[in-house]
PDB file with one MODEL, atoms N, CA, C and O in Angstrom:
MODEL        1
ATOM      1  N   UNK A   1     -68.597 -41.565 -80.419  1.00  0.00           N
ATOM      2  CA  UNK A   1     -67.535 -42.486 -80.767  1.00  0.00           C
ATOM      3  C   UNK A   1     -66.564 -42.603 -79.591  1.00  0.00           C
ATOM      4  O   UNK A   1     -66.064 -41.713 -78.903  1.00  0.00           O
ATOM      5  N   UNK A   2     -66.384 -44.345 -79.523  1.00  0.00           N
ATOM      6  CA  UNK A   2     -65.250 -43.919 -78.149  1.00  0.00           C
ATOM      7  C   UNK A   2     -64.229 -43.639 -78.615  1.00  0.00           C
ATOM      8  O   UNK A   2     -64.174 -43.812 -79.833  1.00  0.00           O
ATOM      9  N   UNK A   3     -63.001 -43.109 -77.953  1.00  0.00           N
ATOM     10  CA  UNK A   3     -61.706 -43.060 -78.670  1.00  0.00           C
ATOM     11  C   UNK A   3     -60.811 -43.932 -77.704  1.00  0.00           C
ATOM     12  O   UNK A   3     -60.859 -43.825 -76.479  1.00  0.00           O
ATOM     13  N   UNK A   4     -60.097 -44.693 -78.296  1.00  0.00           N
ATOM     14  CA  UNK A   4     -59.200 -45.710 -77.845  1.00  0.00           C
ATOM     15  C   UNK A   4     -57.904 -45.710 -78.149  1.00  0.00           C
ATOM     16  O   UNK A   4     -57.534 -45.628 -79.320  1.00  0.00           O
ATOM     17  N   UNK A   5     -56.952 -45.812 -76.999  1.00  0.00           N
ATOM     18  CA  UNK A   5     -55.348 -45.645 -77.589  1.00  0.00           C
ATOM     19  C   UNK A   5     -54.852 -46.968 -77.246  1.00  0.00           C
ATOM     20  O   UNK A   5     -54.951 -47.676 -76.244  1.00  0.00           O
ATOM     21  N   UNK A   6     -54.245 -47.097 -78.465  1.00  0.00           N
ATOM     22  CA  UNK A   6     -53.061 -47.749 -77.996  1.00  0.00           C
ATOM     23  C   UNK A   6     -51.800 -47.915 -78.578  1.00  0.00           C
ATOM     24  O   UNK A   6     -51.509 -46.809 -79.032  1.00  0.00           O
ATOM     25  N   UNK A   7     -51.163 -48.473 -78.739  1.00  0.00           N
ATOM     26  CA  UNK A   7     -49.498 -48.236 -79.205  1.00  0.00           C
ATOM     27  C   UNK A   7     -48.901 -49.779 -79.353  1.00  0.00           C
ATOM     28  O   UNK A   7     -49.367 -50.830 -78.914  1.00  0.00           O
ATOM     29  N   UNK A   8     -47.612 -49.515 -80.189  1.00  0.00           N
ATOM     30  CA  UNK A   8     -47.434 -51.007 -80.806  1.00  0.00           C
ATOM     31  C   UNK A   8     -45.606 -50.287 -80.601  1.00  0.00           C
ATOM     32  O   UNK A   8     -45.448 -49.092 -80.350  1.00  0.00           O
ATOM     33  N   UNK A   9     -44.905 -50.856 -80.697  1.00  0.00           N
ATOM     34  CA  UNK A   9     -43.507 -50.454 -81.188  1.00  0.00           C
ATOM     35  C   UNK A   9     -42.409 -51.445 -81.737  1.00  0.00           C
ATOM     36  O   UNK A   9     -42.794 -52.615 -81.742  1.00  0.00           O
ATOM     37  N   UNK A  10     -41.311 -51.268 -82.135  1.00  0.00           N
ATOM     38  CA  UNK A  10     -40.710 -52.502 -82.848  1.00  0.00           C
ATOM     39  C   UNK A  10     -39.437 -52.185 -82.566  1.00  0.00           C
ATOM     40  O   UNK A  10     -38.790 -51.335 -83.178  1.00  0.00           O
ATOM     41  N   UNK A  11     -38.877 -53.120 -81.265  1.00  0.00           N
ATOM     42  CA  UNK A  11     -37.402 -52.713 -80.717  1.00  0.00           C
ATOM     43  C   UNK A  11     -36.363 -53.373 -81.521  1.00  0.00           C
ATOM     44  O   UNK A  11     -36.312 -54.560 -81.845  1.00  0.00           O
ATOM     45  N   UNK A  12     -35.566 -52.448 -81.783  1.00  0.00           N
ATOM     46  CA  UNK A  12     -34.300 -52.787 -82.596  1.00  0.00           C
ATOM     47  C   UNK A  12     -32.979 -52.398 -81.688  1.00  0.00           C
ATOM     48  O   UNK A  12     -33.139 -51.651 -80.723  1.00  0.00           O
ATOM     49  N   UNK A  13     -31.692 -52.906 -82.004  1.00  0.00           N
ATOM     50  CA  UNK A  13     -30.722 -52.515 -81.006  1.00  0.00           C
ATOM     51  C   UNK A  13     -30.452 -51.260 -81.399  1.00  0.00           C
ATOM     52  O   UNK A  13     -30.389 -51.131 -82.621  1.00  0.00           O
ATOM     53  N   UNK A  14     -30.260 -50.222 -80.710  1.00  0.00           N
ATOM     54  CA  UNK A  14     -29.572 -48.653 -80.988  1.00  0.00           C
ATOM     55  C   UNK A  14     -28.545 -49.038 -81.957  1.00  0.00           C
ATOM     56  O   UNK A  14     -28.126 -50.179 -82.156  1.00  0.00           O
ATOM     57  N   UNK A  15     -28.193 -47.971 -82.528  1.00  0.00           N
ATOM     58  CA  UNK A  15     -26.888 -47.487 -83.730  1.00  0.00           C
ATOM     59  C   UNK A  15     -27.630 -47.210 -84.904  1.00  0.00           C
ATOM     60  O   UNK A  15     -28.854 -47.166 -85.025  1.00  0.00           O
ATOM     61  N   UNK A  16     -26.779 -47.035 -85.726  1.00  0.00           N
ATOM     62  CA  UNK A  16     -27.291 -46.594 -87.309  1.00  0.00           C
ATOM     63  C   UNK A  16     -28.690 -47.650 -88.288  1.00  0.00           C
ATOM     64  O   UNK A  16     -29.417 -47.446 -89.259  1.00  0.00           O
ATOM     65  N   UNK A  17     -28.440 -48.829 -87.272  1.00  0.00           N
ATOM     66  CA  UNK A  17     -29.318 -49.345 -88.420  1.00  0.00           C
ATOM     67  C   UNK A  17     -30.917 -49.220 -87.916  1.00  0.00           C
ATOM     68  O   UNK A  17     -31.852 -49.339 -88.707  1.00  0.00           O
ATOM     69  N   UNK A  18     -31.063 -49.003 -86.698  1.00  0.00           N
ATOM     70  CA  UNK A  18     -32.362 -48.637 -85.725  1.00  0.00           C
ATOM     71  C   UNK A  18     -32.423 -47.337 -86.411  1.00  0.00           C
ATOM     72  O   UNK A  18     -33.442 -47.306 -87.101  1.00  0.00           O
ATOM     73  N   UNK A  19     -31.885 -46.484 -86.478  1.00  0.00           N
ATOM     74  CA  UNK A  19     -31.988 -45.118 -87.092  1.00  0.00           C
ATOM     75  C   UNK A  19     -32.637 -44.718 -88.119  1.00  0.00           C
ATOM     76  O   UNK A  19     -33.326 -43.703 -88.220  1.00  0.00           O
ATOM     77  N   UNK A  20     -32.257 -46.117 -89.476  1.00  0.00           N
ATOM     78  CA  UNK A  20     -32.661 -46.257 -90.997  1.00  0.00           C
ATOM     79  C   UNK A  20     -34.089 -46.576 -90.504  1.00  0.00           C
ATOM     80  O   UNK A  20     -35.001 -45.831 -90.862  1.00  0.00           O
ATOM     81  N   UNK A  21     -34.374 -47.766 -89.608  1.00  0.00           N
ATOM     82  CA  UNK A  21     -35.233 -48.117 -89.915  1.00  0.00           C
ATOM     83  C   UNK A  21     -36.512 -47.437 -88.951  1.00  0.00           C
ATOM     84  O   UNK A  21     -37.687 -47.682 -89.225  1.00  0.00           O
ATOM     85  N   UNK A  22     -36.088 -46.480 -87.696  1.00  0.00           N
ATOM     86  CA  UNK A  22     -37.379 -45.759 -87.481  1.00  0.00           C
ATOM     87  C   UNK A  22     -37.835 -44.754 -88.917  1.00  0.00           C
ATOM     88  O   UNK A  22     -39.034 -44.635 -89.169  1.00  0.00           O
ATOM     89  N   UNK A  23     -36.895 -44.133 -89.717  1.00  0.00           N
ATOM     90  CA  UNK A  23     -37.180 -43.278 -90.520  1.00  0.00           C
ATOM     91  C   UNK A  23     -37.721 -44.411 -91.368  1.00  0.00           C
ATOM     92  O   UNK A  23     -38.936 -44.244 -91.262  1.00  0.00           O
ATOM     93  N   UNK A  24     -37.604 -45.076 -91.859  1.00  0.00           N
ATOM     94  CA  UNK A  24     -38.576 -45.521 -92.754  1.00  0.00           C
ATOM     95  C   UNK A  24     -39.912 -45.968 -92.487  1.00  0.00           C
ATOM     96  O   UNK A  24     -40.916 -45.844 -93.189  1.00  0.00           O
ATOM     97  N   UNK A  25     -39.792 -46.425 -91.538  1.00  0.00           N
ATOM     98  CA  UNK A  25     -41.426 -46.753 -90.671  1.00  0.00           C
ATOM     99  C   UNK A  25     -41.916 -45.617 -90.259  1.00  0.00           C
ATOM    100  O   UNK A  25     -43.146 -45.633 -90.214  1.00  0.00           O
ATOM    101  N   UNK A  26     -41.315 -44.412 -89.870  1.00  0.00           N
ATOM    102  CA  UNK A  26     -42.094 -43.442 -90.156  1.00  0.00           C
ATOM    103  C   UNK A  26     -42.769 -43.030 -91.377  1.00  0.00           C
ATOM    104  O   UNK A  26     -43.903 -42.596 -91.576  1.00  0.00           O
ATOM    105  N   UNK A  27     -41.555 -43.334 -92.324  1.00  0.00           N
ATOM    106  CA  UNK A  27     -42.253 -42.652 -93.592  1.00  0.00           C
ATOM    107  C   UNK A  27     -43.353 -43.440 -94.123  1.00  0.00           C
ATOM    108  O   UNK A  27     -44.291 -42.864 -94.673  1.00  0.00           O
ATOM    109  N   UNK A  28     -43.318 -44.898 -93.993  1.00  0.00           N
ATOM    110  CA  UNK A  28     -44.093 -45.934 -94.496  1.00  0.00           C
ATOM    111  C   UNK A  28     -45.591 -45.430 -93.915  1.00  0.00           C
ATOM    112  O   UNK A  28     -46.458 -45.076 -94.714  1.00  0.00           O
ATOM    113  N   UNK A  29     -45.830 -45.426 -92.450  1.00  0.00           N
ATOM    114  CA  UNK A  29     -47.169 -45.531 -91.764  1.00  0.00           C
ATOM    115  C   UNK A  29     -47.539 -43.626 -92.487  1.00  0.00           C
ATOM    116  O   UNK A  29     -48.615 -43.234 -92.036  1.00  0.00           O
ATOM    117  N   UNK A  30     -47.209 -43.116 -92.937  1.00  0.00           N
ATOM    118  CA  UNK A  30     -47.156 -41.413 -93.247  1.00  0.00           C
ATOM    119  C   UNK A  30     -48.048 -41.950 -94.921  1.00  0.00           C
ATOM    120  O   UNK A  30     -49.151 -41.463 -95.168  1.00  0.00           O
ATOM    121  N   UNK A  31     -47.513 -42.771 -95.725  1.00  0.00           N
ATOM    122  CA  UNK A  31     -48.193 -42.623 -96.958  1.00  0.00           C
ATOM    123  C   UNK A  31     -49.700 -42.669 -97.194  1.00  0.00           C
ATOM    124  O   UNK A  31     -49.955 -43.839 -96.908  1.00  0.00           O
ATOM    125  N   UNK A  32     -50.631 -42.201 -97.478  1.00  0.00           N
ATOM    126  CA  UNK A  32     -51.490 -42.023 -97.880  1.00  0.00           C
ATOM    127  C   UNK A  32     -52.832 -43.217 -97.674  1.00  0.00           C
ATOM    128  O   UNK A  32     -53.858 -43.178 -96.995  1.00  0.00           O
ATOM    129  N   UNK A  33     -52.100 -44.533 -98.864  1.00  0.00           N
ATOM    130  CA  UNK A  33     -53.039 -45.546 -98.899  1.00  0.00           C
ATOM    131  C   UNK A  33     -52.892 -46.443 -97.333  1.00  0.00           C
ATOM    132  O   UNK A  33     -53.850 -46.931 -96.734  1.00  0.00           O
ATOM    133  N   UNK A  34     -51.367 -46.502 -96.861  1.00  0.00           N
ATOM    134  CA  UNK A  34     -50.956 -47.008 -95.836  1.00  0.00           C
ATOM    135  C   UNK A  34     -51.873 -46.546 -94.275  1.00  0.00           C
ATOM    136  O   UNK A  34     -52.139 -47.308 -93.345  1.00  0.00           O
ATOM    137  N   UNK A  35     -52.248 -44.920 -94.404  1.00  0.00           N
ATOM    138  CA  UNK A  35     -52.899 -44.323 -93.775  1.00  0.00           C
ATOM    139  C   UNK A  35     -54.146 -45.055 -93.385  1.00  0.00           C
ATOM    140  O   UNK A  35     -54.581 -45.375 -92.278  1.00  0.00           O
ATOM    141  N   UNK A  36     -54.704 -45.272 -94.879  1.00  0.00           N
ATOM    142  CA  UNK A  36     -56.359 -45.232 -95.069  1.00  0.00           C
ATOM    143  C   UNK A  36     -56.294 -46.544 -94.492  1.00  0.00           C
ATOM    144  O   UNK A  36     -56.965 -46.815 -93.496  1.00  0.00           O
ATOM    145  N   UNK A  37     -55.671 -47.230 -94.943  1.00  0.00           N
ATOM    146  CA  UNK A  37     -56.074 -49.058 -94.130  1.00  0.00           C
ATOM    147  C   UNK A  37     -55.742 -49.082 -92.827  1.00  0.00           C
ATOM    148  O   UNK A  37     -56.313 -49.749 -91.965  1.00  0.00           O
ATOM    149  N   UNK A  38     -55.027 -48.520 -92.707  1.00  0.00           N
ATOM    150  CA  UNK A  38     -55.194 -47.958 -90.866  1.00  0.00           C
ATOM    151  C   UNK A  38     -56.744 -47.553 -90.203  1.00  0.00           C
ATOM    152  O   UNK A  38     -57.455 -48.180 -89.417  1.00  0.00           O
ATOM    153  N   UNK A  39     -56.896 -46.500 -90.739  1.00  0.00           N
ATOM    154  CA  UNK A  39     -58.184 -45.611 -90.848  1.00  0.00           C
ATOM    155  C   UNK A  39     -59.664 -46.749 -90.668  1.00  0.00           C
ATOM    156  O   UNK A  39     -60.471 -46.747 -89.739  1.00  0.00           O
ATOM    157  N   UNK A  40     -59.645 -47.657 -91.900  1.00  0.00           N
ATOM    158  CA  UNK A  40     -60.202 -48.608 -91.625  1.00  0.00           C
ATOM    159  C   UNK A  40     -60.342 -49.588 -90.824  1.00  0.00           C
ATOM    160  O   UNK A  40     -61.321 -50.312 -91.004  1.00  0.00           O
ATOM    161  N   UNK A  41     -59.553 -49.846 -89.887  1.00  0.00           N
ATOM    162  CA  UNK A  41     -59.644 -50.605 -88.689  1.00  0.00           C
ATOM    163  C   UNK A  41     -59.652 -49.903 -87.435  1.00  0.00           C
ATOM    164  O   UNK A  41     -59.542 -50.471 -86.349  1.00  0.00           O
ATOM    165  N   UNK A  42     -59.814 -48.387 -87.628  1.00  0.00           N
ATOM    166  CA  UNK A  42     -59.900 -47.735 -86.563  1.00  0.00           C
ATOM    167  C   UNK A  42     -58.569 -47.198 -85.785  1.00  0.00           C
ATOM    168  O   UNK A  42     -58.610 -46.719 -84.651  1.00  0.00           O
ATOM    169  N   UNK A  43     -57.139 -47.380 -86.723  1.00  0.00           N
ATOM    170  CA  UNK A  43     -56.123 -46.998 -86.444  1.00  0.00           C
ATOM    171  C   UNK A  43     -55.499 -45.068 -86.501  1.00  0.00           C
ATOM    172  O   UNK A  43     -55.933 -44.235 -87.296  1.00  0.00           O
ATOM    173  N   UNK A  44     -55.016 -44.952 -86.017  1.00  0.00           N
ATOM    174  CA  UNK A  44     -54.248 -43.148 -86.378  1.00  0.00           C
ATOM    175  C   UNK A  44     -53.072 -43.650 -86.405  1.00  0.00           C
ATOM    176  O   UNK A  44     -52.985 -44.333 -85.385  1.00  0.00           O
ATOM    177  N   UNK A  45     -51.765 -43.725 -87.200  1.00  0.00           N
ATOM    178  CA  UNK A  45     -50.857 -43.922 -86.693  1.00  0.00           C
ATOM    179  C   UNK A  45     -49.985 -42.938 -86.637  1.00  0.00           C
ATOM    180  O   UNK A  45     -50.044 -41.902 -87.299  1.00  0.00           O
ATOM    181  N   UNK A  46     -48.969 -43.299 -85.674  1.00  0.00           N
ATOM    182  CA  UNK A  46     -48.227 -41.952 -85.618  1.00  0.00           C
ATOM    183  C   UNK A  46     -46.834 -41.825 -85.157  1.00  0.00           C
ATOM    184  O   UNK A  46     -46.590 -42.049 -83.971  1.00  0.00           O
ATOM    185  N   UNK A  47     -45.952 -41.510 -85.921  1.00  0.00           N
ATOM    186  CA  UNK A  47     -44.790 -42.132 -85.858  1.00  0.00           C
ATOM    187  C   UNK A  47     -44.050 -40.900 -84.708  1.00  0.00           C
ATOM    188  O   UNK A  47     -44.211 -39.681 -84.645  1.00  0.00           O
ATOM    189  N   UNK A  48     -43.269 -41.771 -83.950  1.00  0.00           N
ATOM    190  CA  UNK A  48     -43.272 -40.572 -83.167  1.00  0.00           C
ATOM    191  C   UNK A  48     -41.213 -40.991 -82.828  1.00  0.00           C
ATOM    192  O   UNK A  48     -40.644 -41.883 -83.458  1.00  0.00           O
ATOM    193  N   UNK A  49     -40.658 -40.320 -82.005  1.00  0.00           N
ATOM    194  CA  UNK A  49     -38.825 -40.446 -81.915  1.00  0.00           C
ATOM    195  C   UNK A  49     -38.748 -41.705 -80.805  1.00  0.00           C
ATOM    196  O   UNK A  49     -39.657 -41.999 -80.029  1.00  0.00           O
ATOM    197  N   UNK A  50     -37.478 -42.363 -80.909  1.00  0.00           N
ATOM    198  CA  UNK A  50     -37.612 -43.234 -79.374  1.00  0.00           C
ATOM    199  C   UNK A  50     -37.714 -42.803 -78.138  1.00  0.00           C
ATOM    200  O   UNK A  50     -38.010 -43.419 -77.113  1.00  0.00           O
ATOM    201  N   UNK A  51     -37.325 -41.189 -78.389  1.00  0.00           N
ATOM    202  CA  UNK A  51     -37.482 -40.332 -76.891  1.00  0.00           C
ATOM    203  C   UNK A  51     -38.875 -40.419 -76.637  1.00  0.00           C
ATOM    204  O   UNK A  51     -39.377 -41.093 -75.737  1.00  0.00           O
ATOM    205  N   UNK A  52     -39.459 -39.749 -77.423  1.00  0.00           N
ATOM    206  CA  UNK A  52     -40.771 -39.547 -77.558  1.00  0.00           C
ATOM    207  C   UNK A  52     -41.582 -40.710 -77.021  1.00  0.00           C
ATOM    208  O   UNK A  52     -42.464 -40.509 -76.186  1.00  0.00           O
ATOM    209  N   UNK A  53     -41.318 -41.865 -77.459  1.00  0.00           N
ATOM    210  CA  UNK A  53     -41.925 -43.071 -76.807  1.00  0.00           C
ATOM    211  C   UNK A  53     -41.530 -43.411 -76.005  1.00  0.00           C
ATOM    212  O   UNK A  53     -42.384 -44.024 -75.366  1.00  0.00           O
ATOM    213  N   UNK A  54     -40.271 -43.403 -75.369  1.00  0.00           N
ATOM    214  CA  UNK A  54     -39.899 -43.849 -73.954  1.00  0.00           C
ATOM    215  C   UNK A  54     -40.642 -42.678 -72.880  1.00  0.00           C
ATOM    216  O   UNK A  54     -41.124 -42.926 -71.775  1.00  0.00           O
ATOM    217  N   UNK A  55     -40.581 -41.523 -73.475  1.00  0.00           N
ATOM    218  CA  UNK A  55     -41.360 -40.622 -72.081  1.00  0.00           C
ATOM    219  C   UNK A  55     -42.725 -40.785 -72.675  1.00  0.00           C
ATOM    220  O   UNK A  55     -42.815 -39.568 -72.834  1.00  0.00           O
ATOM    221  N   UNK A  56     -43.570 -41.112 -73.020  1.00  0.00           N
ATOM    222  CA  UNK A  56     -45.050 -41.911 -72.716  1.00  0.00           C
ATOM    223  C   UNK A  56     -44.697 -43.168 -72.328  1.00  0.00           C
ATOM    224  O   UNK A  56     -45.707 -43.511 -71.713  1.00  0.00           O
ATOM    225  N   UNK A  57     -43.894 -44.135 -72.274  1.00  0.00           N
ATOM    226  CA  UNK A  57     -43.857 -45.310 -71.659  1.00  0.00           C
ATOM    227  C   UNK A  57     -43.546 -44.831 -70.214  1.00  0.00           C
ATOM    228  O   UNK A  57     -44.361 -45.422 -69.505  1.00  0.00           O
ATOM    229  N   UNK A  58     -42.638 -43.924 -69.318  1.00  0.00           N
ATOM    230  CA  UNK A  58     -42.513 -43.094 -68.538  1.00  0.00           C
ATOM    231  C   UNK A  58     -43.585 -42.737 -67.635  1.00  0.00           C
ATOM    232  O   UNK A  58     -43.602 -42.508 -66.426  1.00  0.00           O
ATOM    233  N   UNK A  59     -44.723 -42.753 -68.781  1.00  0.00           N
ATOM    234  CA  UNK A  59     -45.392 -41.799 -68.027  1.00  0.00           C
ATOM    235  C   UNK A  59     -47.074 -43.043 -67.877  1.00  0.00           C
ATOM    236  O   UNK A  59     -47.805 -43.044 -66.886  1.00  0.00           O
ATOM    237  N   UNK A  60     -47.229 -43.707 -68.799  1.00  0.00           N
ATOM    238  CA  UNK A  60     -48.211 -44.963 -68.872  1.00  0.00           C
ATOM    239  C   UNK A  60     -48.142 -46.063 -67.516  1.00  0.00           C
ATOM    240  O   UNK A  60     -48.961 -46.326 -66.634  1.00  0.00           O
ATOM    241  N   UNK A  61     -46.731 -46.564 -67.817  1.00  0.00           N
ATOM    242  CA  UNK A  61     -46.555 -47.582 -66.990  1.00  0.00           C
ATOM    243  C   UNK A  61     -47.110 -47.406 -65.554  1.00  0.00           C
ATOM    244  O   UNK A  61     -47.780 -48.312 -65.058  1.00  0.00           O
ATOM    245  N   UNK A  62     -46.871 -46.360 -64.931  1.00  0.00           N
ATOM    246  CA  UNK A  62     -47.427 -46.104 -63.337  1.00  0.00           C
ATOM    247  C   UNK A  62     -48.826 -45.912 -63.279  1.00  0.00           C
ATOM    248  O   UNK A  62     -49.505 -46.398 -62.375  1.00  0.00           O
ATOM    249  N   UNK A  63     -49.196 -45.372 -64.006  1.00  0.00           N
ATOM    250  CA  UNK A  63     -50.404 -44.674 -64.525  1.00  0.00           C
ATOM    251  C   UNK A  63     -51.067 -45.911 -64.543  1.00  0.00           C
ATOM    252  O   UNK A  63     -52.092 -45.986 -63.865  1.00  0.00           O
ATOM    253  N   UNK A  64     -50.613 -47.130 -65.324  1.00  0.00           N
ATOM    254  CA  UNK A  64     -51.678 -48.454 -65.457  1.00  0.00           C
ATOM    255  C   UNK A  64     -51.208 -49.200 -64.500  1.00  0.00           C
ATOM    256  O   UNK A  64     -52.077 -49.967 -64.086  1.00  0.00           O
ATOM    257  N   UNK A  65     -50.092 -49.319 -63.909  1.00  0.00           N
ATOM    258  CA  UNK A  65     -49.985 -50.317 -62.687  1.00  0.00           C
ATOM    259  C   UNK A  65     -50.937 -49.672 -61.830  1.00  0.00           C
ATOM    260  O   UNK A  65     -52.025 -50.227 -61.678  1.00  0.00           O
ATOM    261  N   UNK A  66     -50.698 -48.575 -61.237  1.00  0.00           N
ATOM    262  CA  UNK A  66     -51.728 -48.099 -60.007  1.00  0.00           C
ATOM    263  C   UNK A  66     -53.654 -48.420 -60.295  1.00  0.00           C
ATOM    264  O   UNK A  66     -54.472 -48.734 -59.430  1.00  0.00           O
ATOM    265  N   UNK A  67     -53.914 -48.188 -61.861  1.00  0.00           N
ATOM    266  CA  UNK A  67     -55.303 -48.602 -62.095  1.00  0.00           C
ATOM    267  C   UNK A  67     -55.615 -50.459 -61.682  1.00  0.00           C
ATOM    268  O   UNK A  67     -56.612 -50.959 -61.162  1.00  0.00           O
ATOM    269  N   UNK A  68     -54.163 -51.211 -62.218  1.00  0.00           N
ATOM    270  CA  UNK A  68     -54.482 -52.495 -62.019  1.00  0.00           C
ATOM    271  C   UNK A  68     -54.578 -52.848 -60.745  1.00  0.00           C
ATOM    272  O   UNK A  68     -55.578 -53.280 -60.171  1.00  0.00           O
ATOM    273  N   UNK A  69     -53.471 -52.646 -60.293  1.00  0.00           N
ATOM    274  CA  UNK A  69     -53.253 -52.962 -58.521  1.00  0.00           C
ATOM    275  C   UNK A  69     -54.569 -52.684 -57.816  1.00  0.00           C
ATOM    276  O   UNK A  69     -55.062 -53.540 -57.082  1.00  0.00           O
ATOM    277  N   UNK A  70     -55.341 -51.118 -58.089  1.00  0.00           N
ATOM    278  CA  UNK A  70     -56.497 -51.142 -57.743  1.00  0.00           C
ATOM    279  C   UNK A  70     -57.674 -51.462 -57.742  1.00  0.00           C
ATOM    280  O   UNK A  70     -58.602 -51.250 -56.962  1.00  0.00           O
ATOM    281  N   UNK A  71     -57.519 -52.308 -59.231  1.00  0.00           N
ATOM    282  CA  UNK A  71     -58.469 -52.840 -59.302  1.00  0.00           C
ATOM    283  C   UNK A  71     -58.443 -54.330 -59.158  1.00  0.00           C
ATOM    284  O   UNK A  71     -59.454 -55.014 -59.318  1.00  0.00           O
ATOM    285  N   UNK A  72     -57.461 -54.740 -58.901  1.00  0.00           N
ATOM    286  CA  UNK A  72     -57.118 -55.867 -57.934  1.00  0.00           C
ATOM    287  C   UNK A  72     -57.110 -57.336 -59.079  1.00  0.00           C
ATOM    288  O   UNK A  72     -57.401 -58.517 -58.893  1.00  0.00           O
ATOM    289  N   UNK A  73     -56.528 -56.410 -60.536  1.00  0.00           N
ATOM    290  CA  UNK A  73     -56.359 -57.417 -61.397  1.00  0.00           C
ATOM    291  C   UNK A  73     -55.165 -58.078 -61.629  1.00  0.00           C
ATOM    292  O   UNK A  73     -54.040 -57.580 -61.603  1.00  0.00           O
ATOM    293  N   UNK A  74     -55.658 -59.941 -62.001  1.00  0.00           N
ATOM    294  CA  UNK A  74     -54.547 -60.886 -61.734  1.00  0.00           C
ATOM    295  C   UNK A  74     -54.538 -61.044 -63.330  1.00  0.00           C
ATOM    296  O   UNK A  74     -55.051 -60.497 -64.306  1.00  0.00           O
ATOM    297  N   UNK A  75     -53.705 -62.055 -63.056  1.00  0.00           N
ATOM    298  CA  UNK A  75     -53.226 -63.030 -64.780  1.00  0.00           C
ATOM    299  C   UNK A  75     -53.683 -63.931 -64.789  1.00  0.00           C
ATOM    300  O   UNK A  75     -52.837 -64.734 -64.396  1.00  0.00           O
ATOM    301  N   UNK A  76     -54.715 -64.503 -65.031  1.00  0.00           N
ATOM    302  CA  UNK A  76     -54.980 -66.080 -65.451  1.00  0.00           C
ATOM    303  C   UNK A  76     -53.470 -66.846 -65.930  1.00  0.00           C
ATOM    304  O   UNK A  76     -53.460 -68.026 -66.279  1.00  0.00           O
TER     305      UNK A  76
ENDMDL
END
């Protein structure tokens, strides 16, 4: 099986109401049936802090520019 990552995120402005709503989208993608239809399209999801995702964005971004640049891919 191959394994494939990738990541989605949903920017909201900082303060209290970004706050409500990572915790609930955490809790949402966490339930059970919510899981399984994930599961079925080949998803894991995984709710993770905005720190947490900014240091893998940190750490991706160079990581895939240097693969593109080298591989000498454009944009249609």
């Amino acid at each position: 099986m191959t394994r494939r990552n990738a990541f989605s995120f949903l920017p909201a402005p900082q303060g209290r109401s970004s706050i409500f709503l990572h915790r609930e989208i955490v809790r949402i993608i966490a339930l059970p049936d919510v899981k399984e239809k994930f599961a079925a399209i080949g998803f894991e999801p995984i709710g993770t802090t905005p720190e947490e995702f900014a240091a893998r964005i940190k750490v991706d971004v160079p990581r895939w520019a240097k693969i593109i640049r080298e591989a000498n891919i454009k944009v249609d």
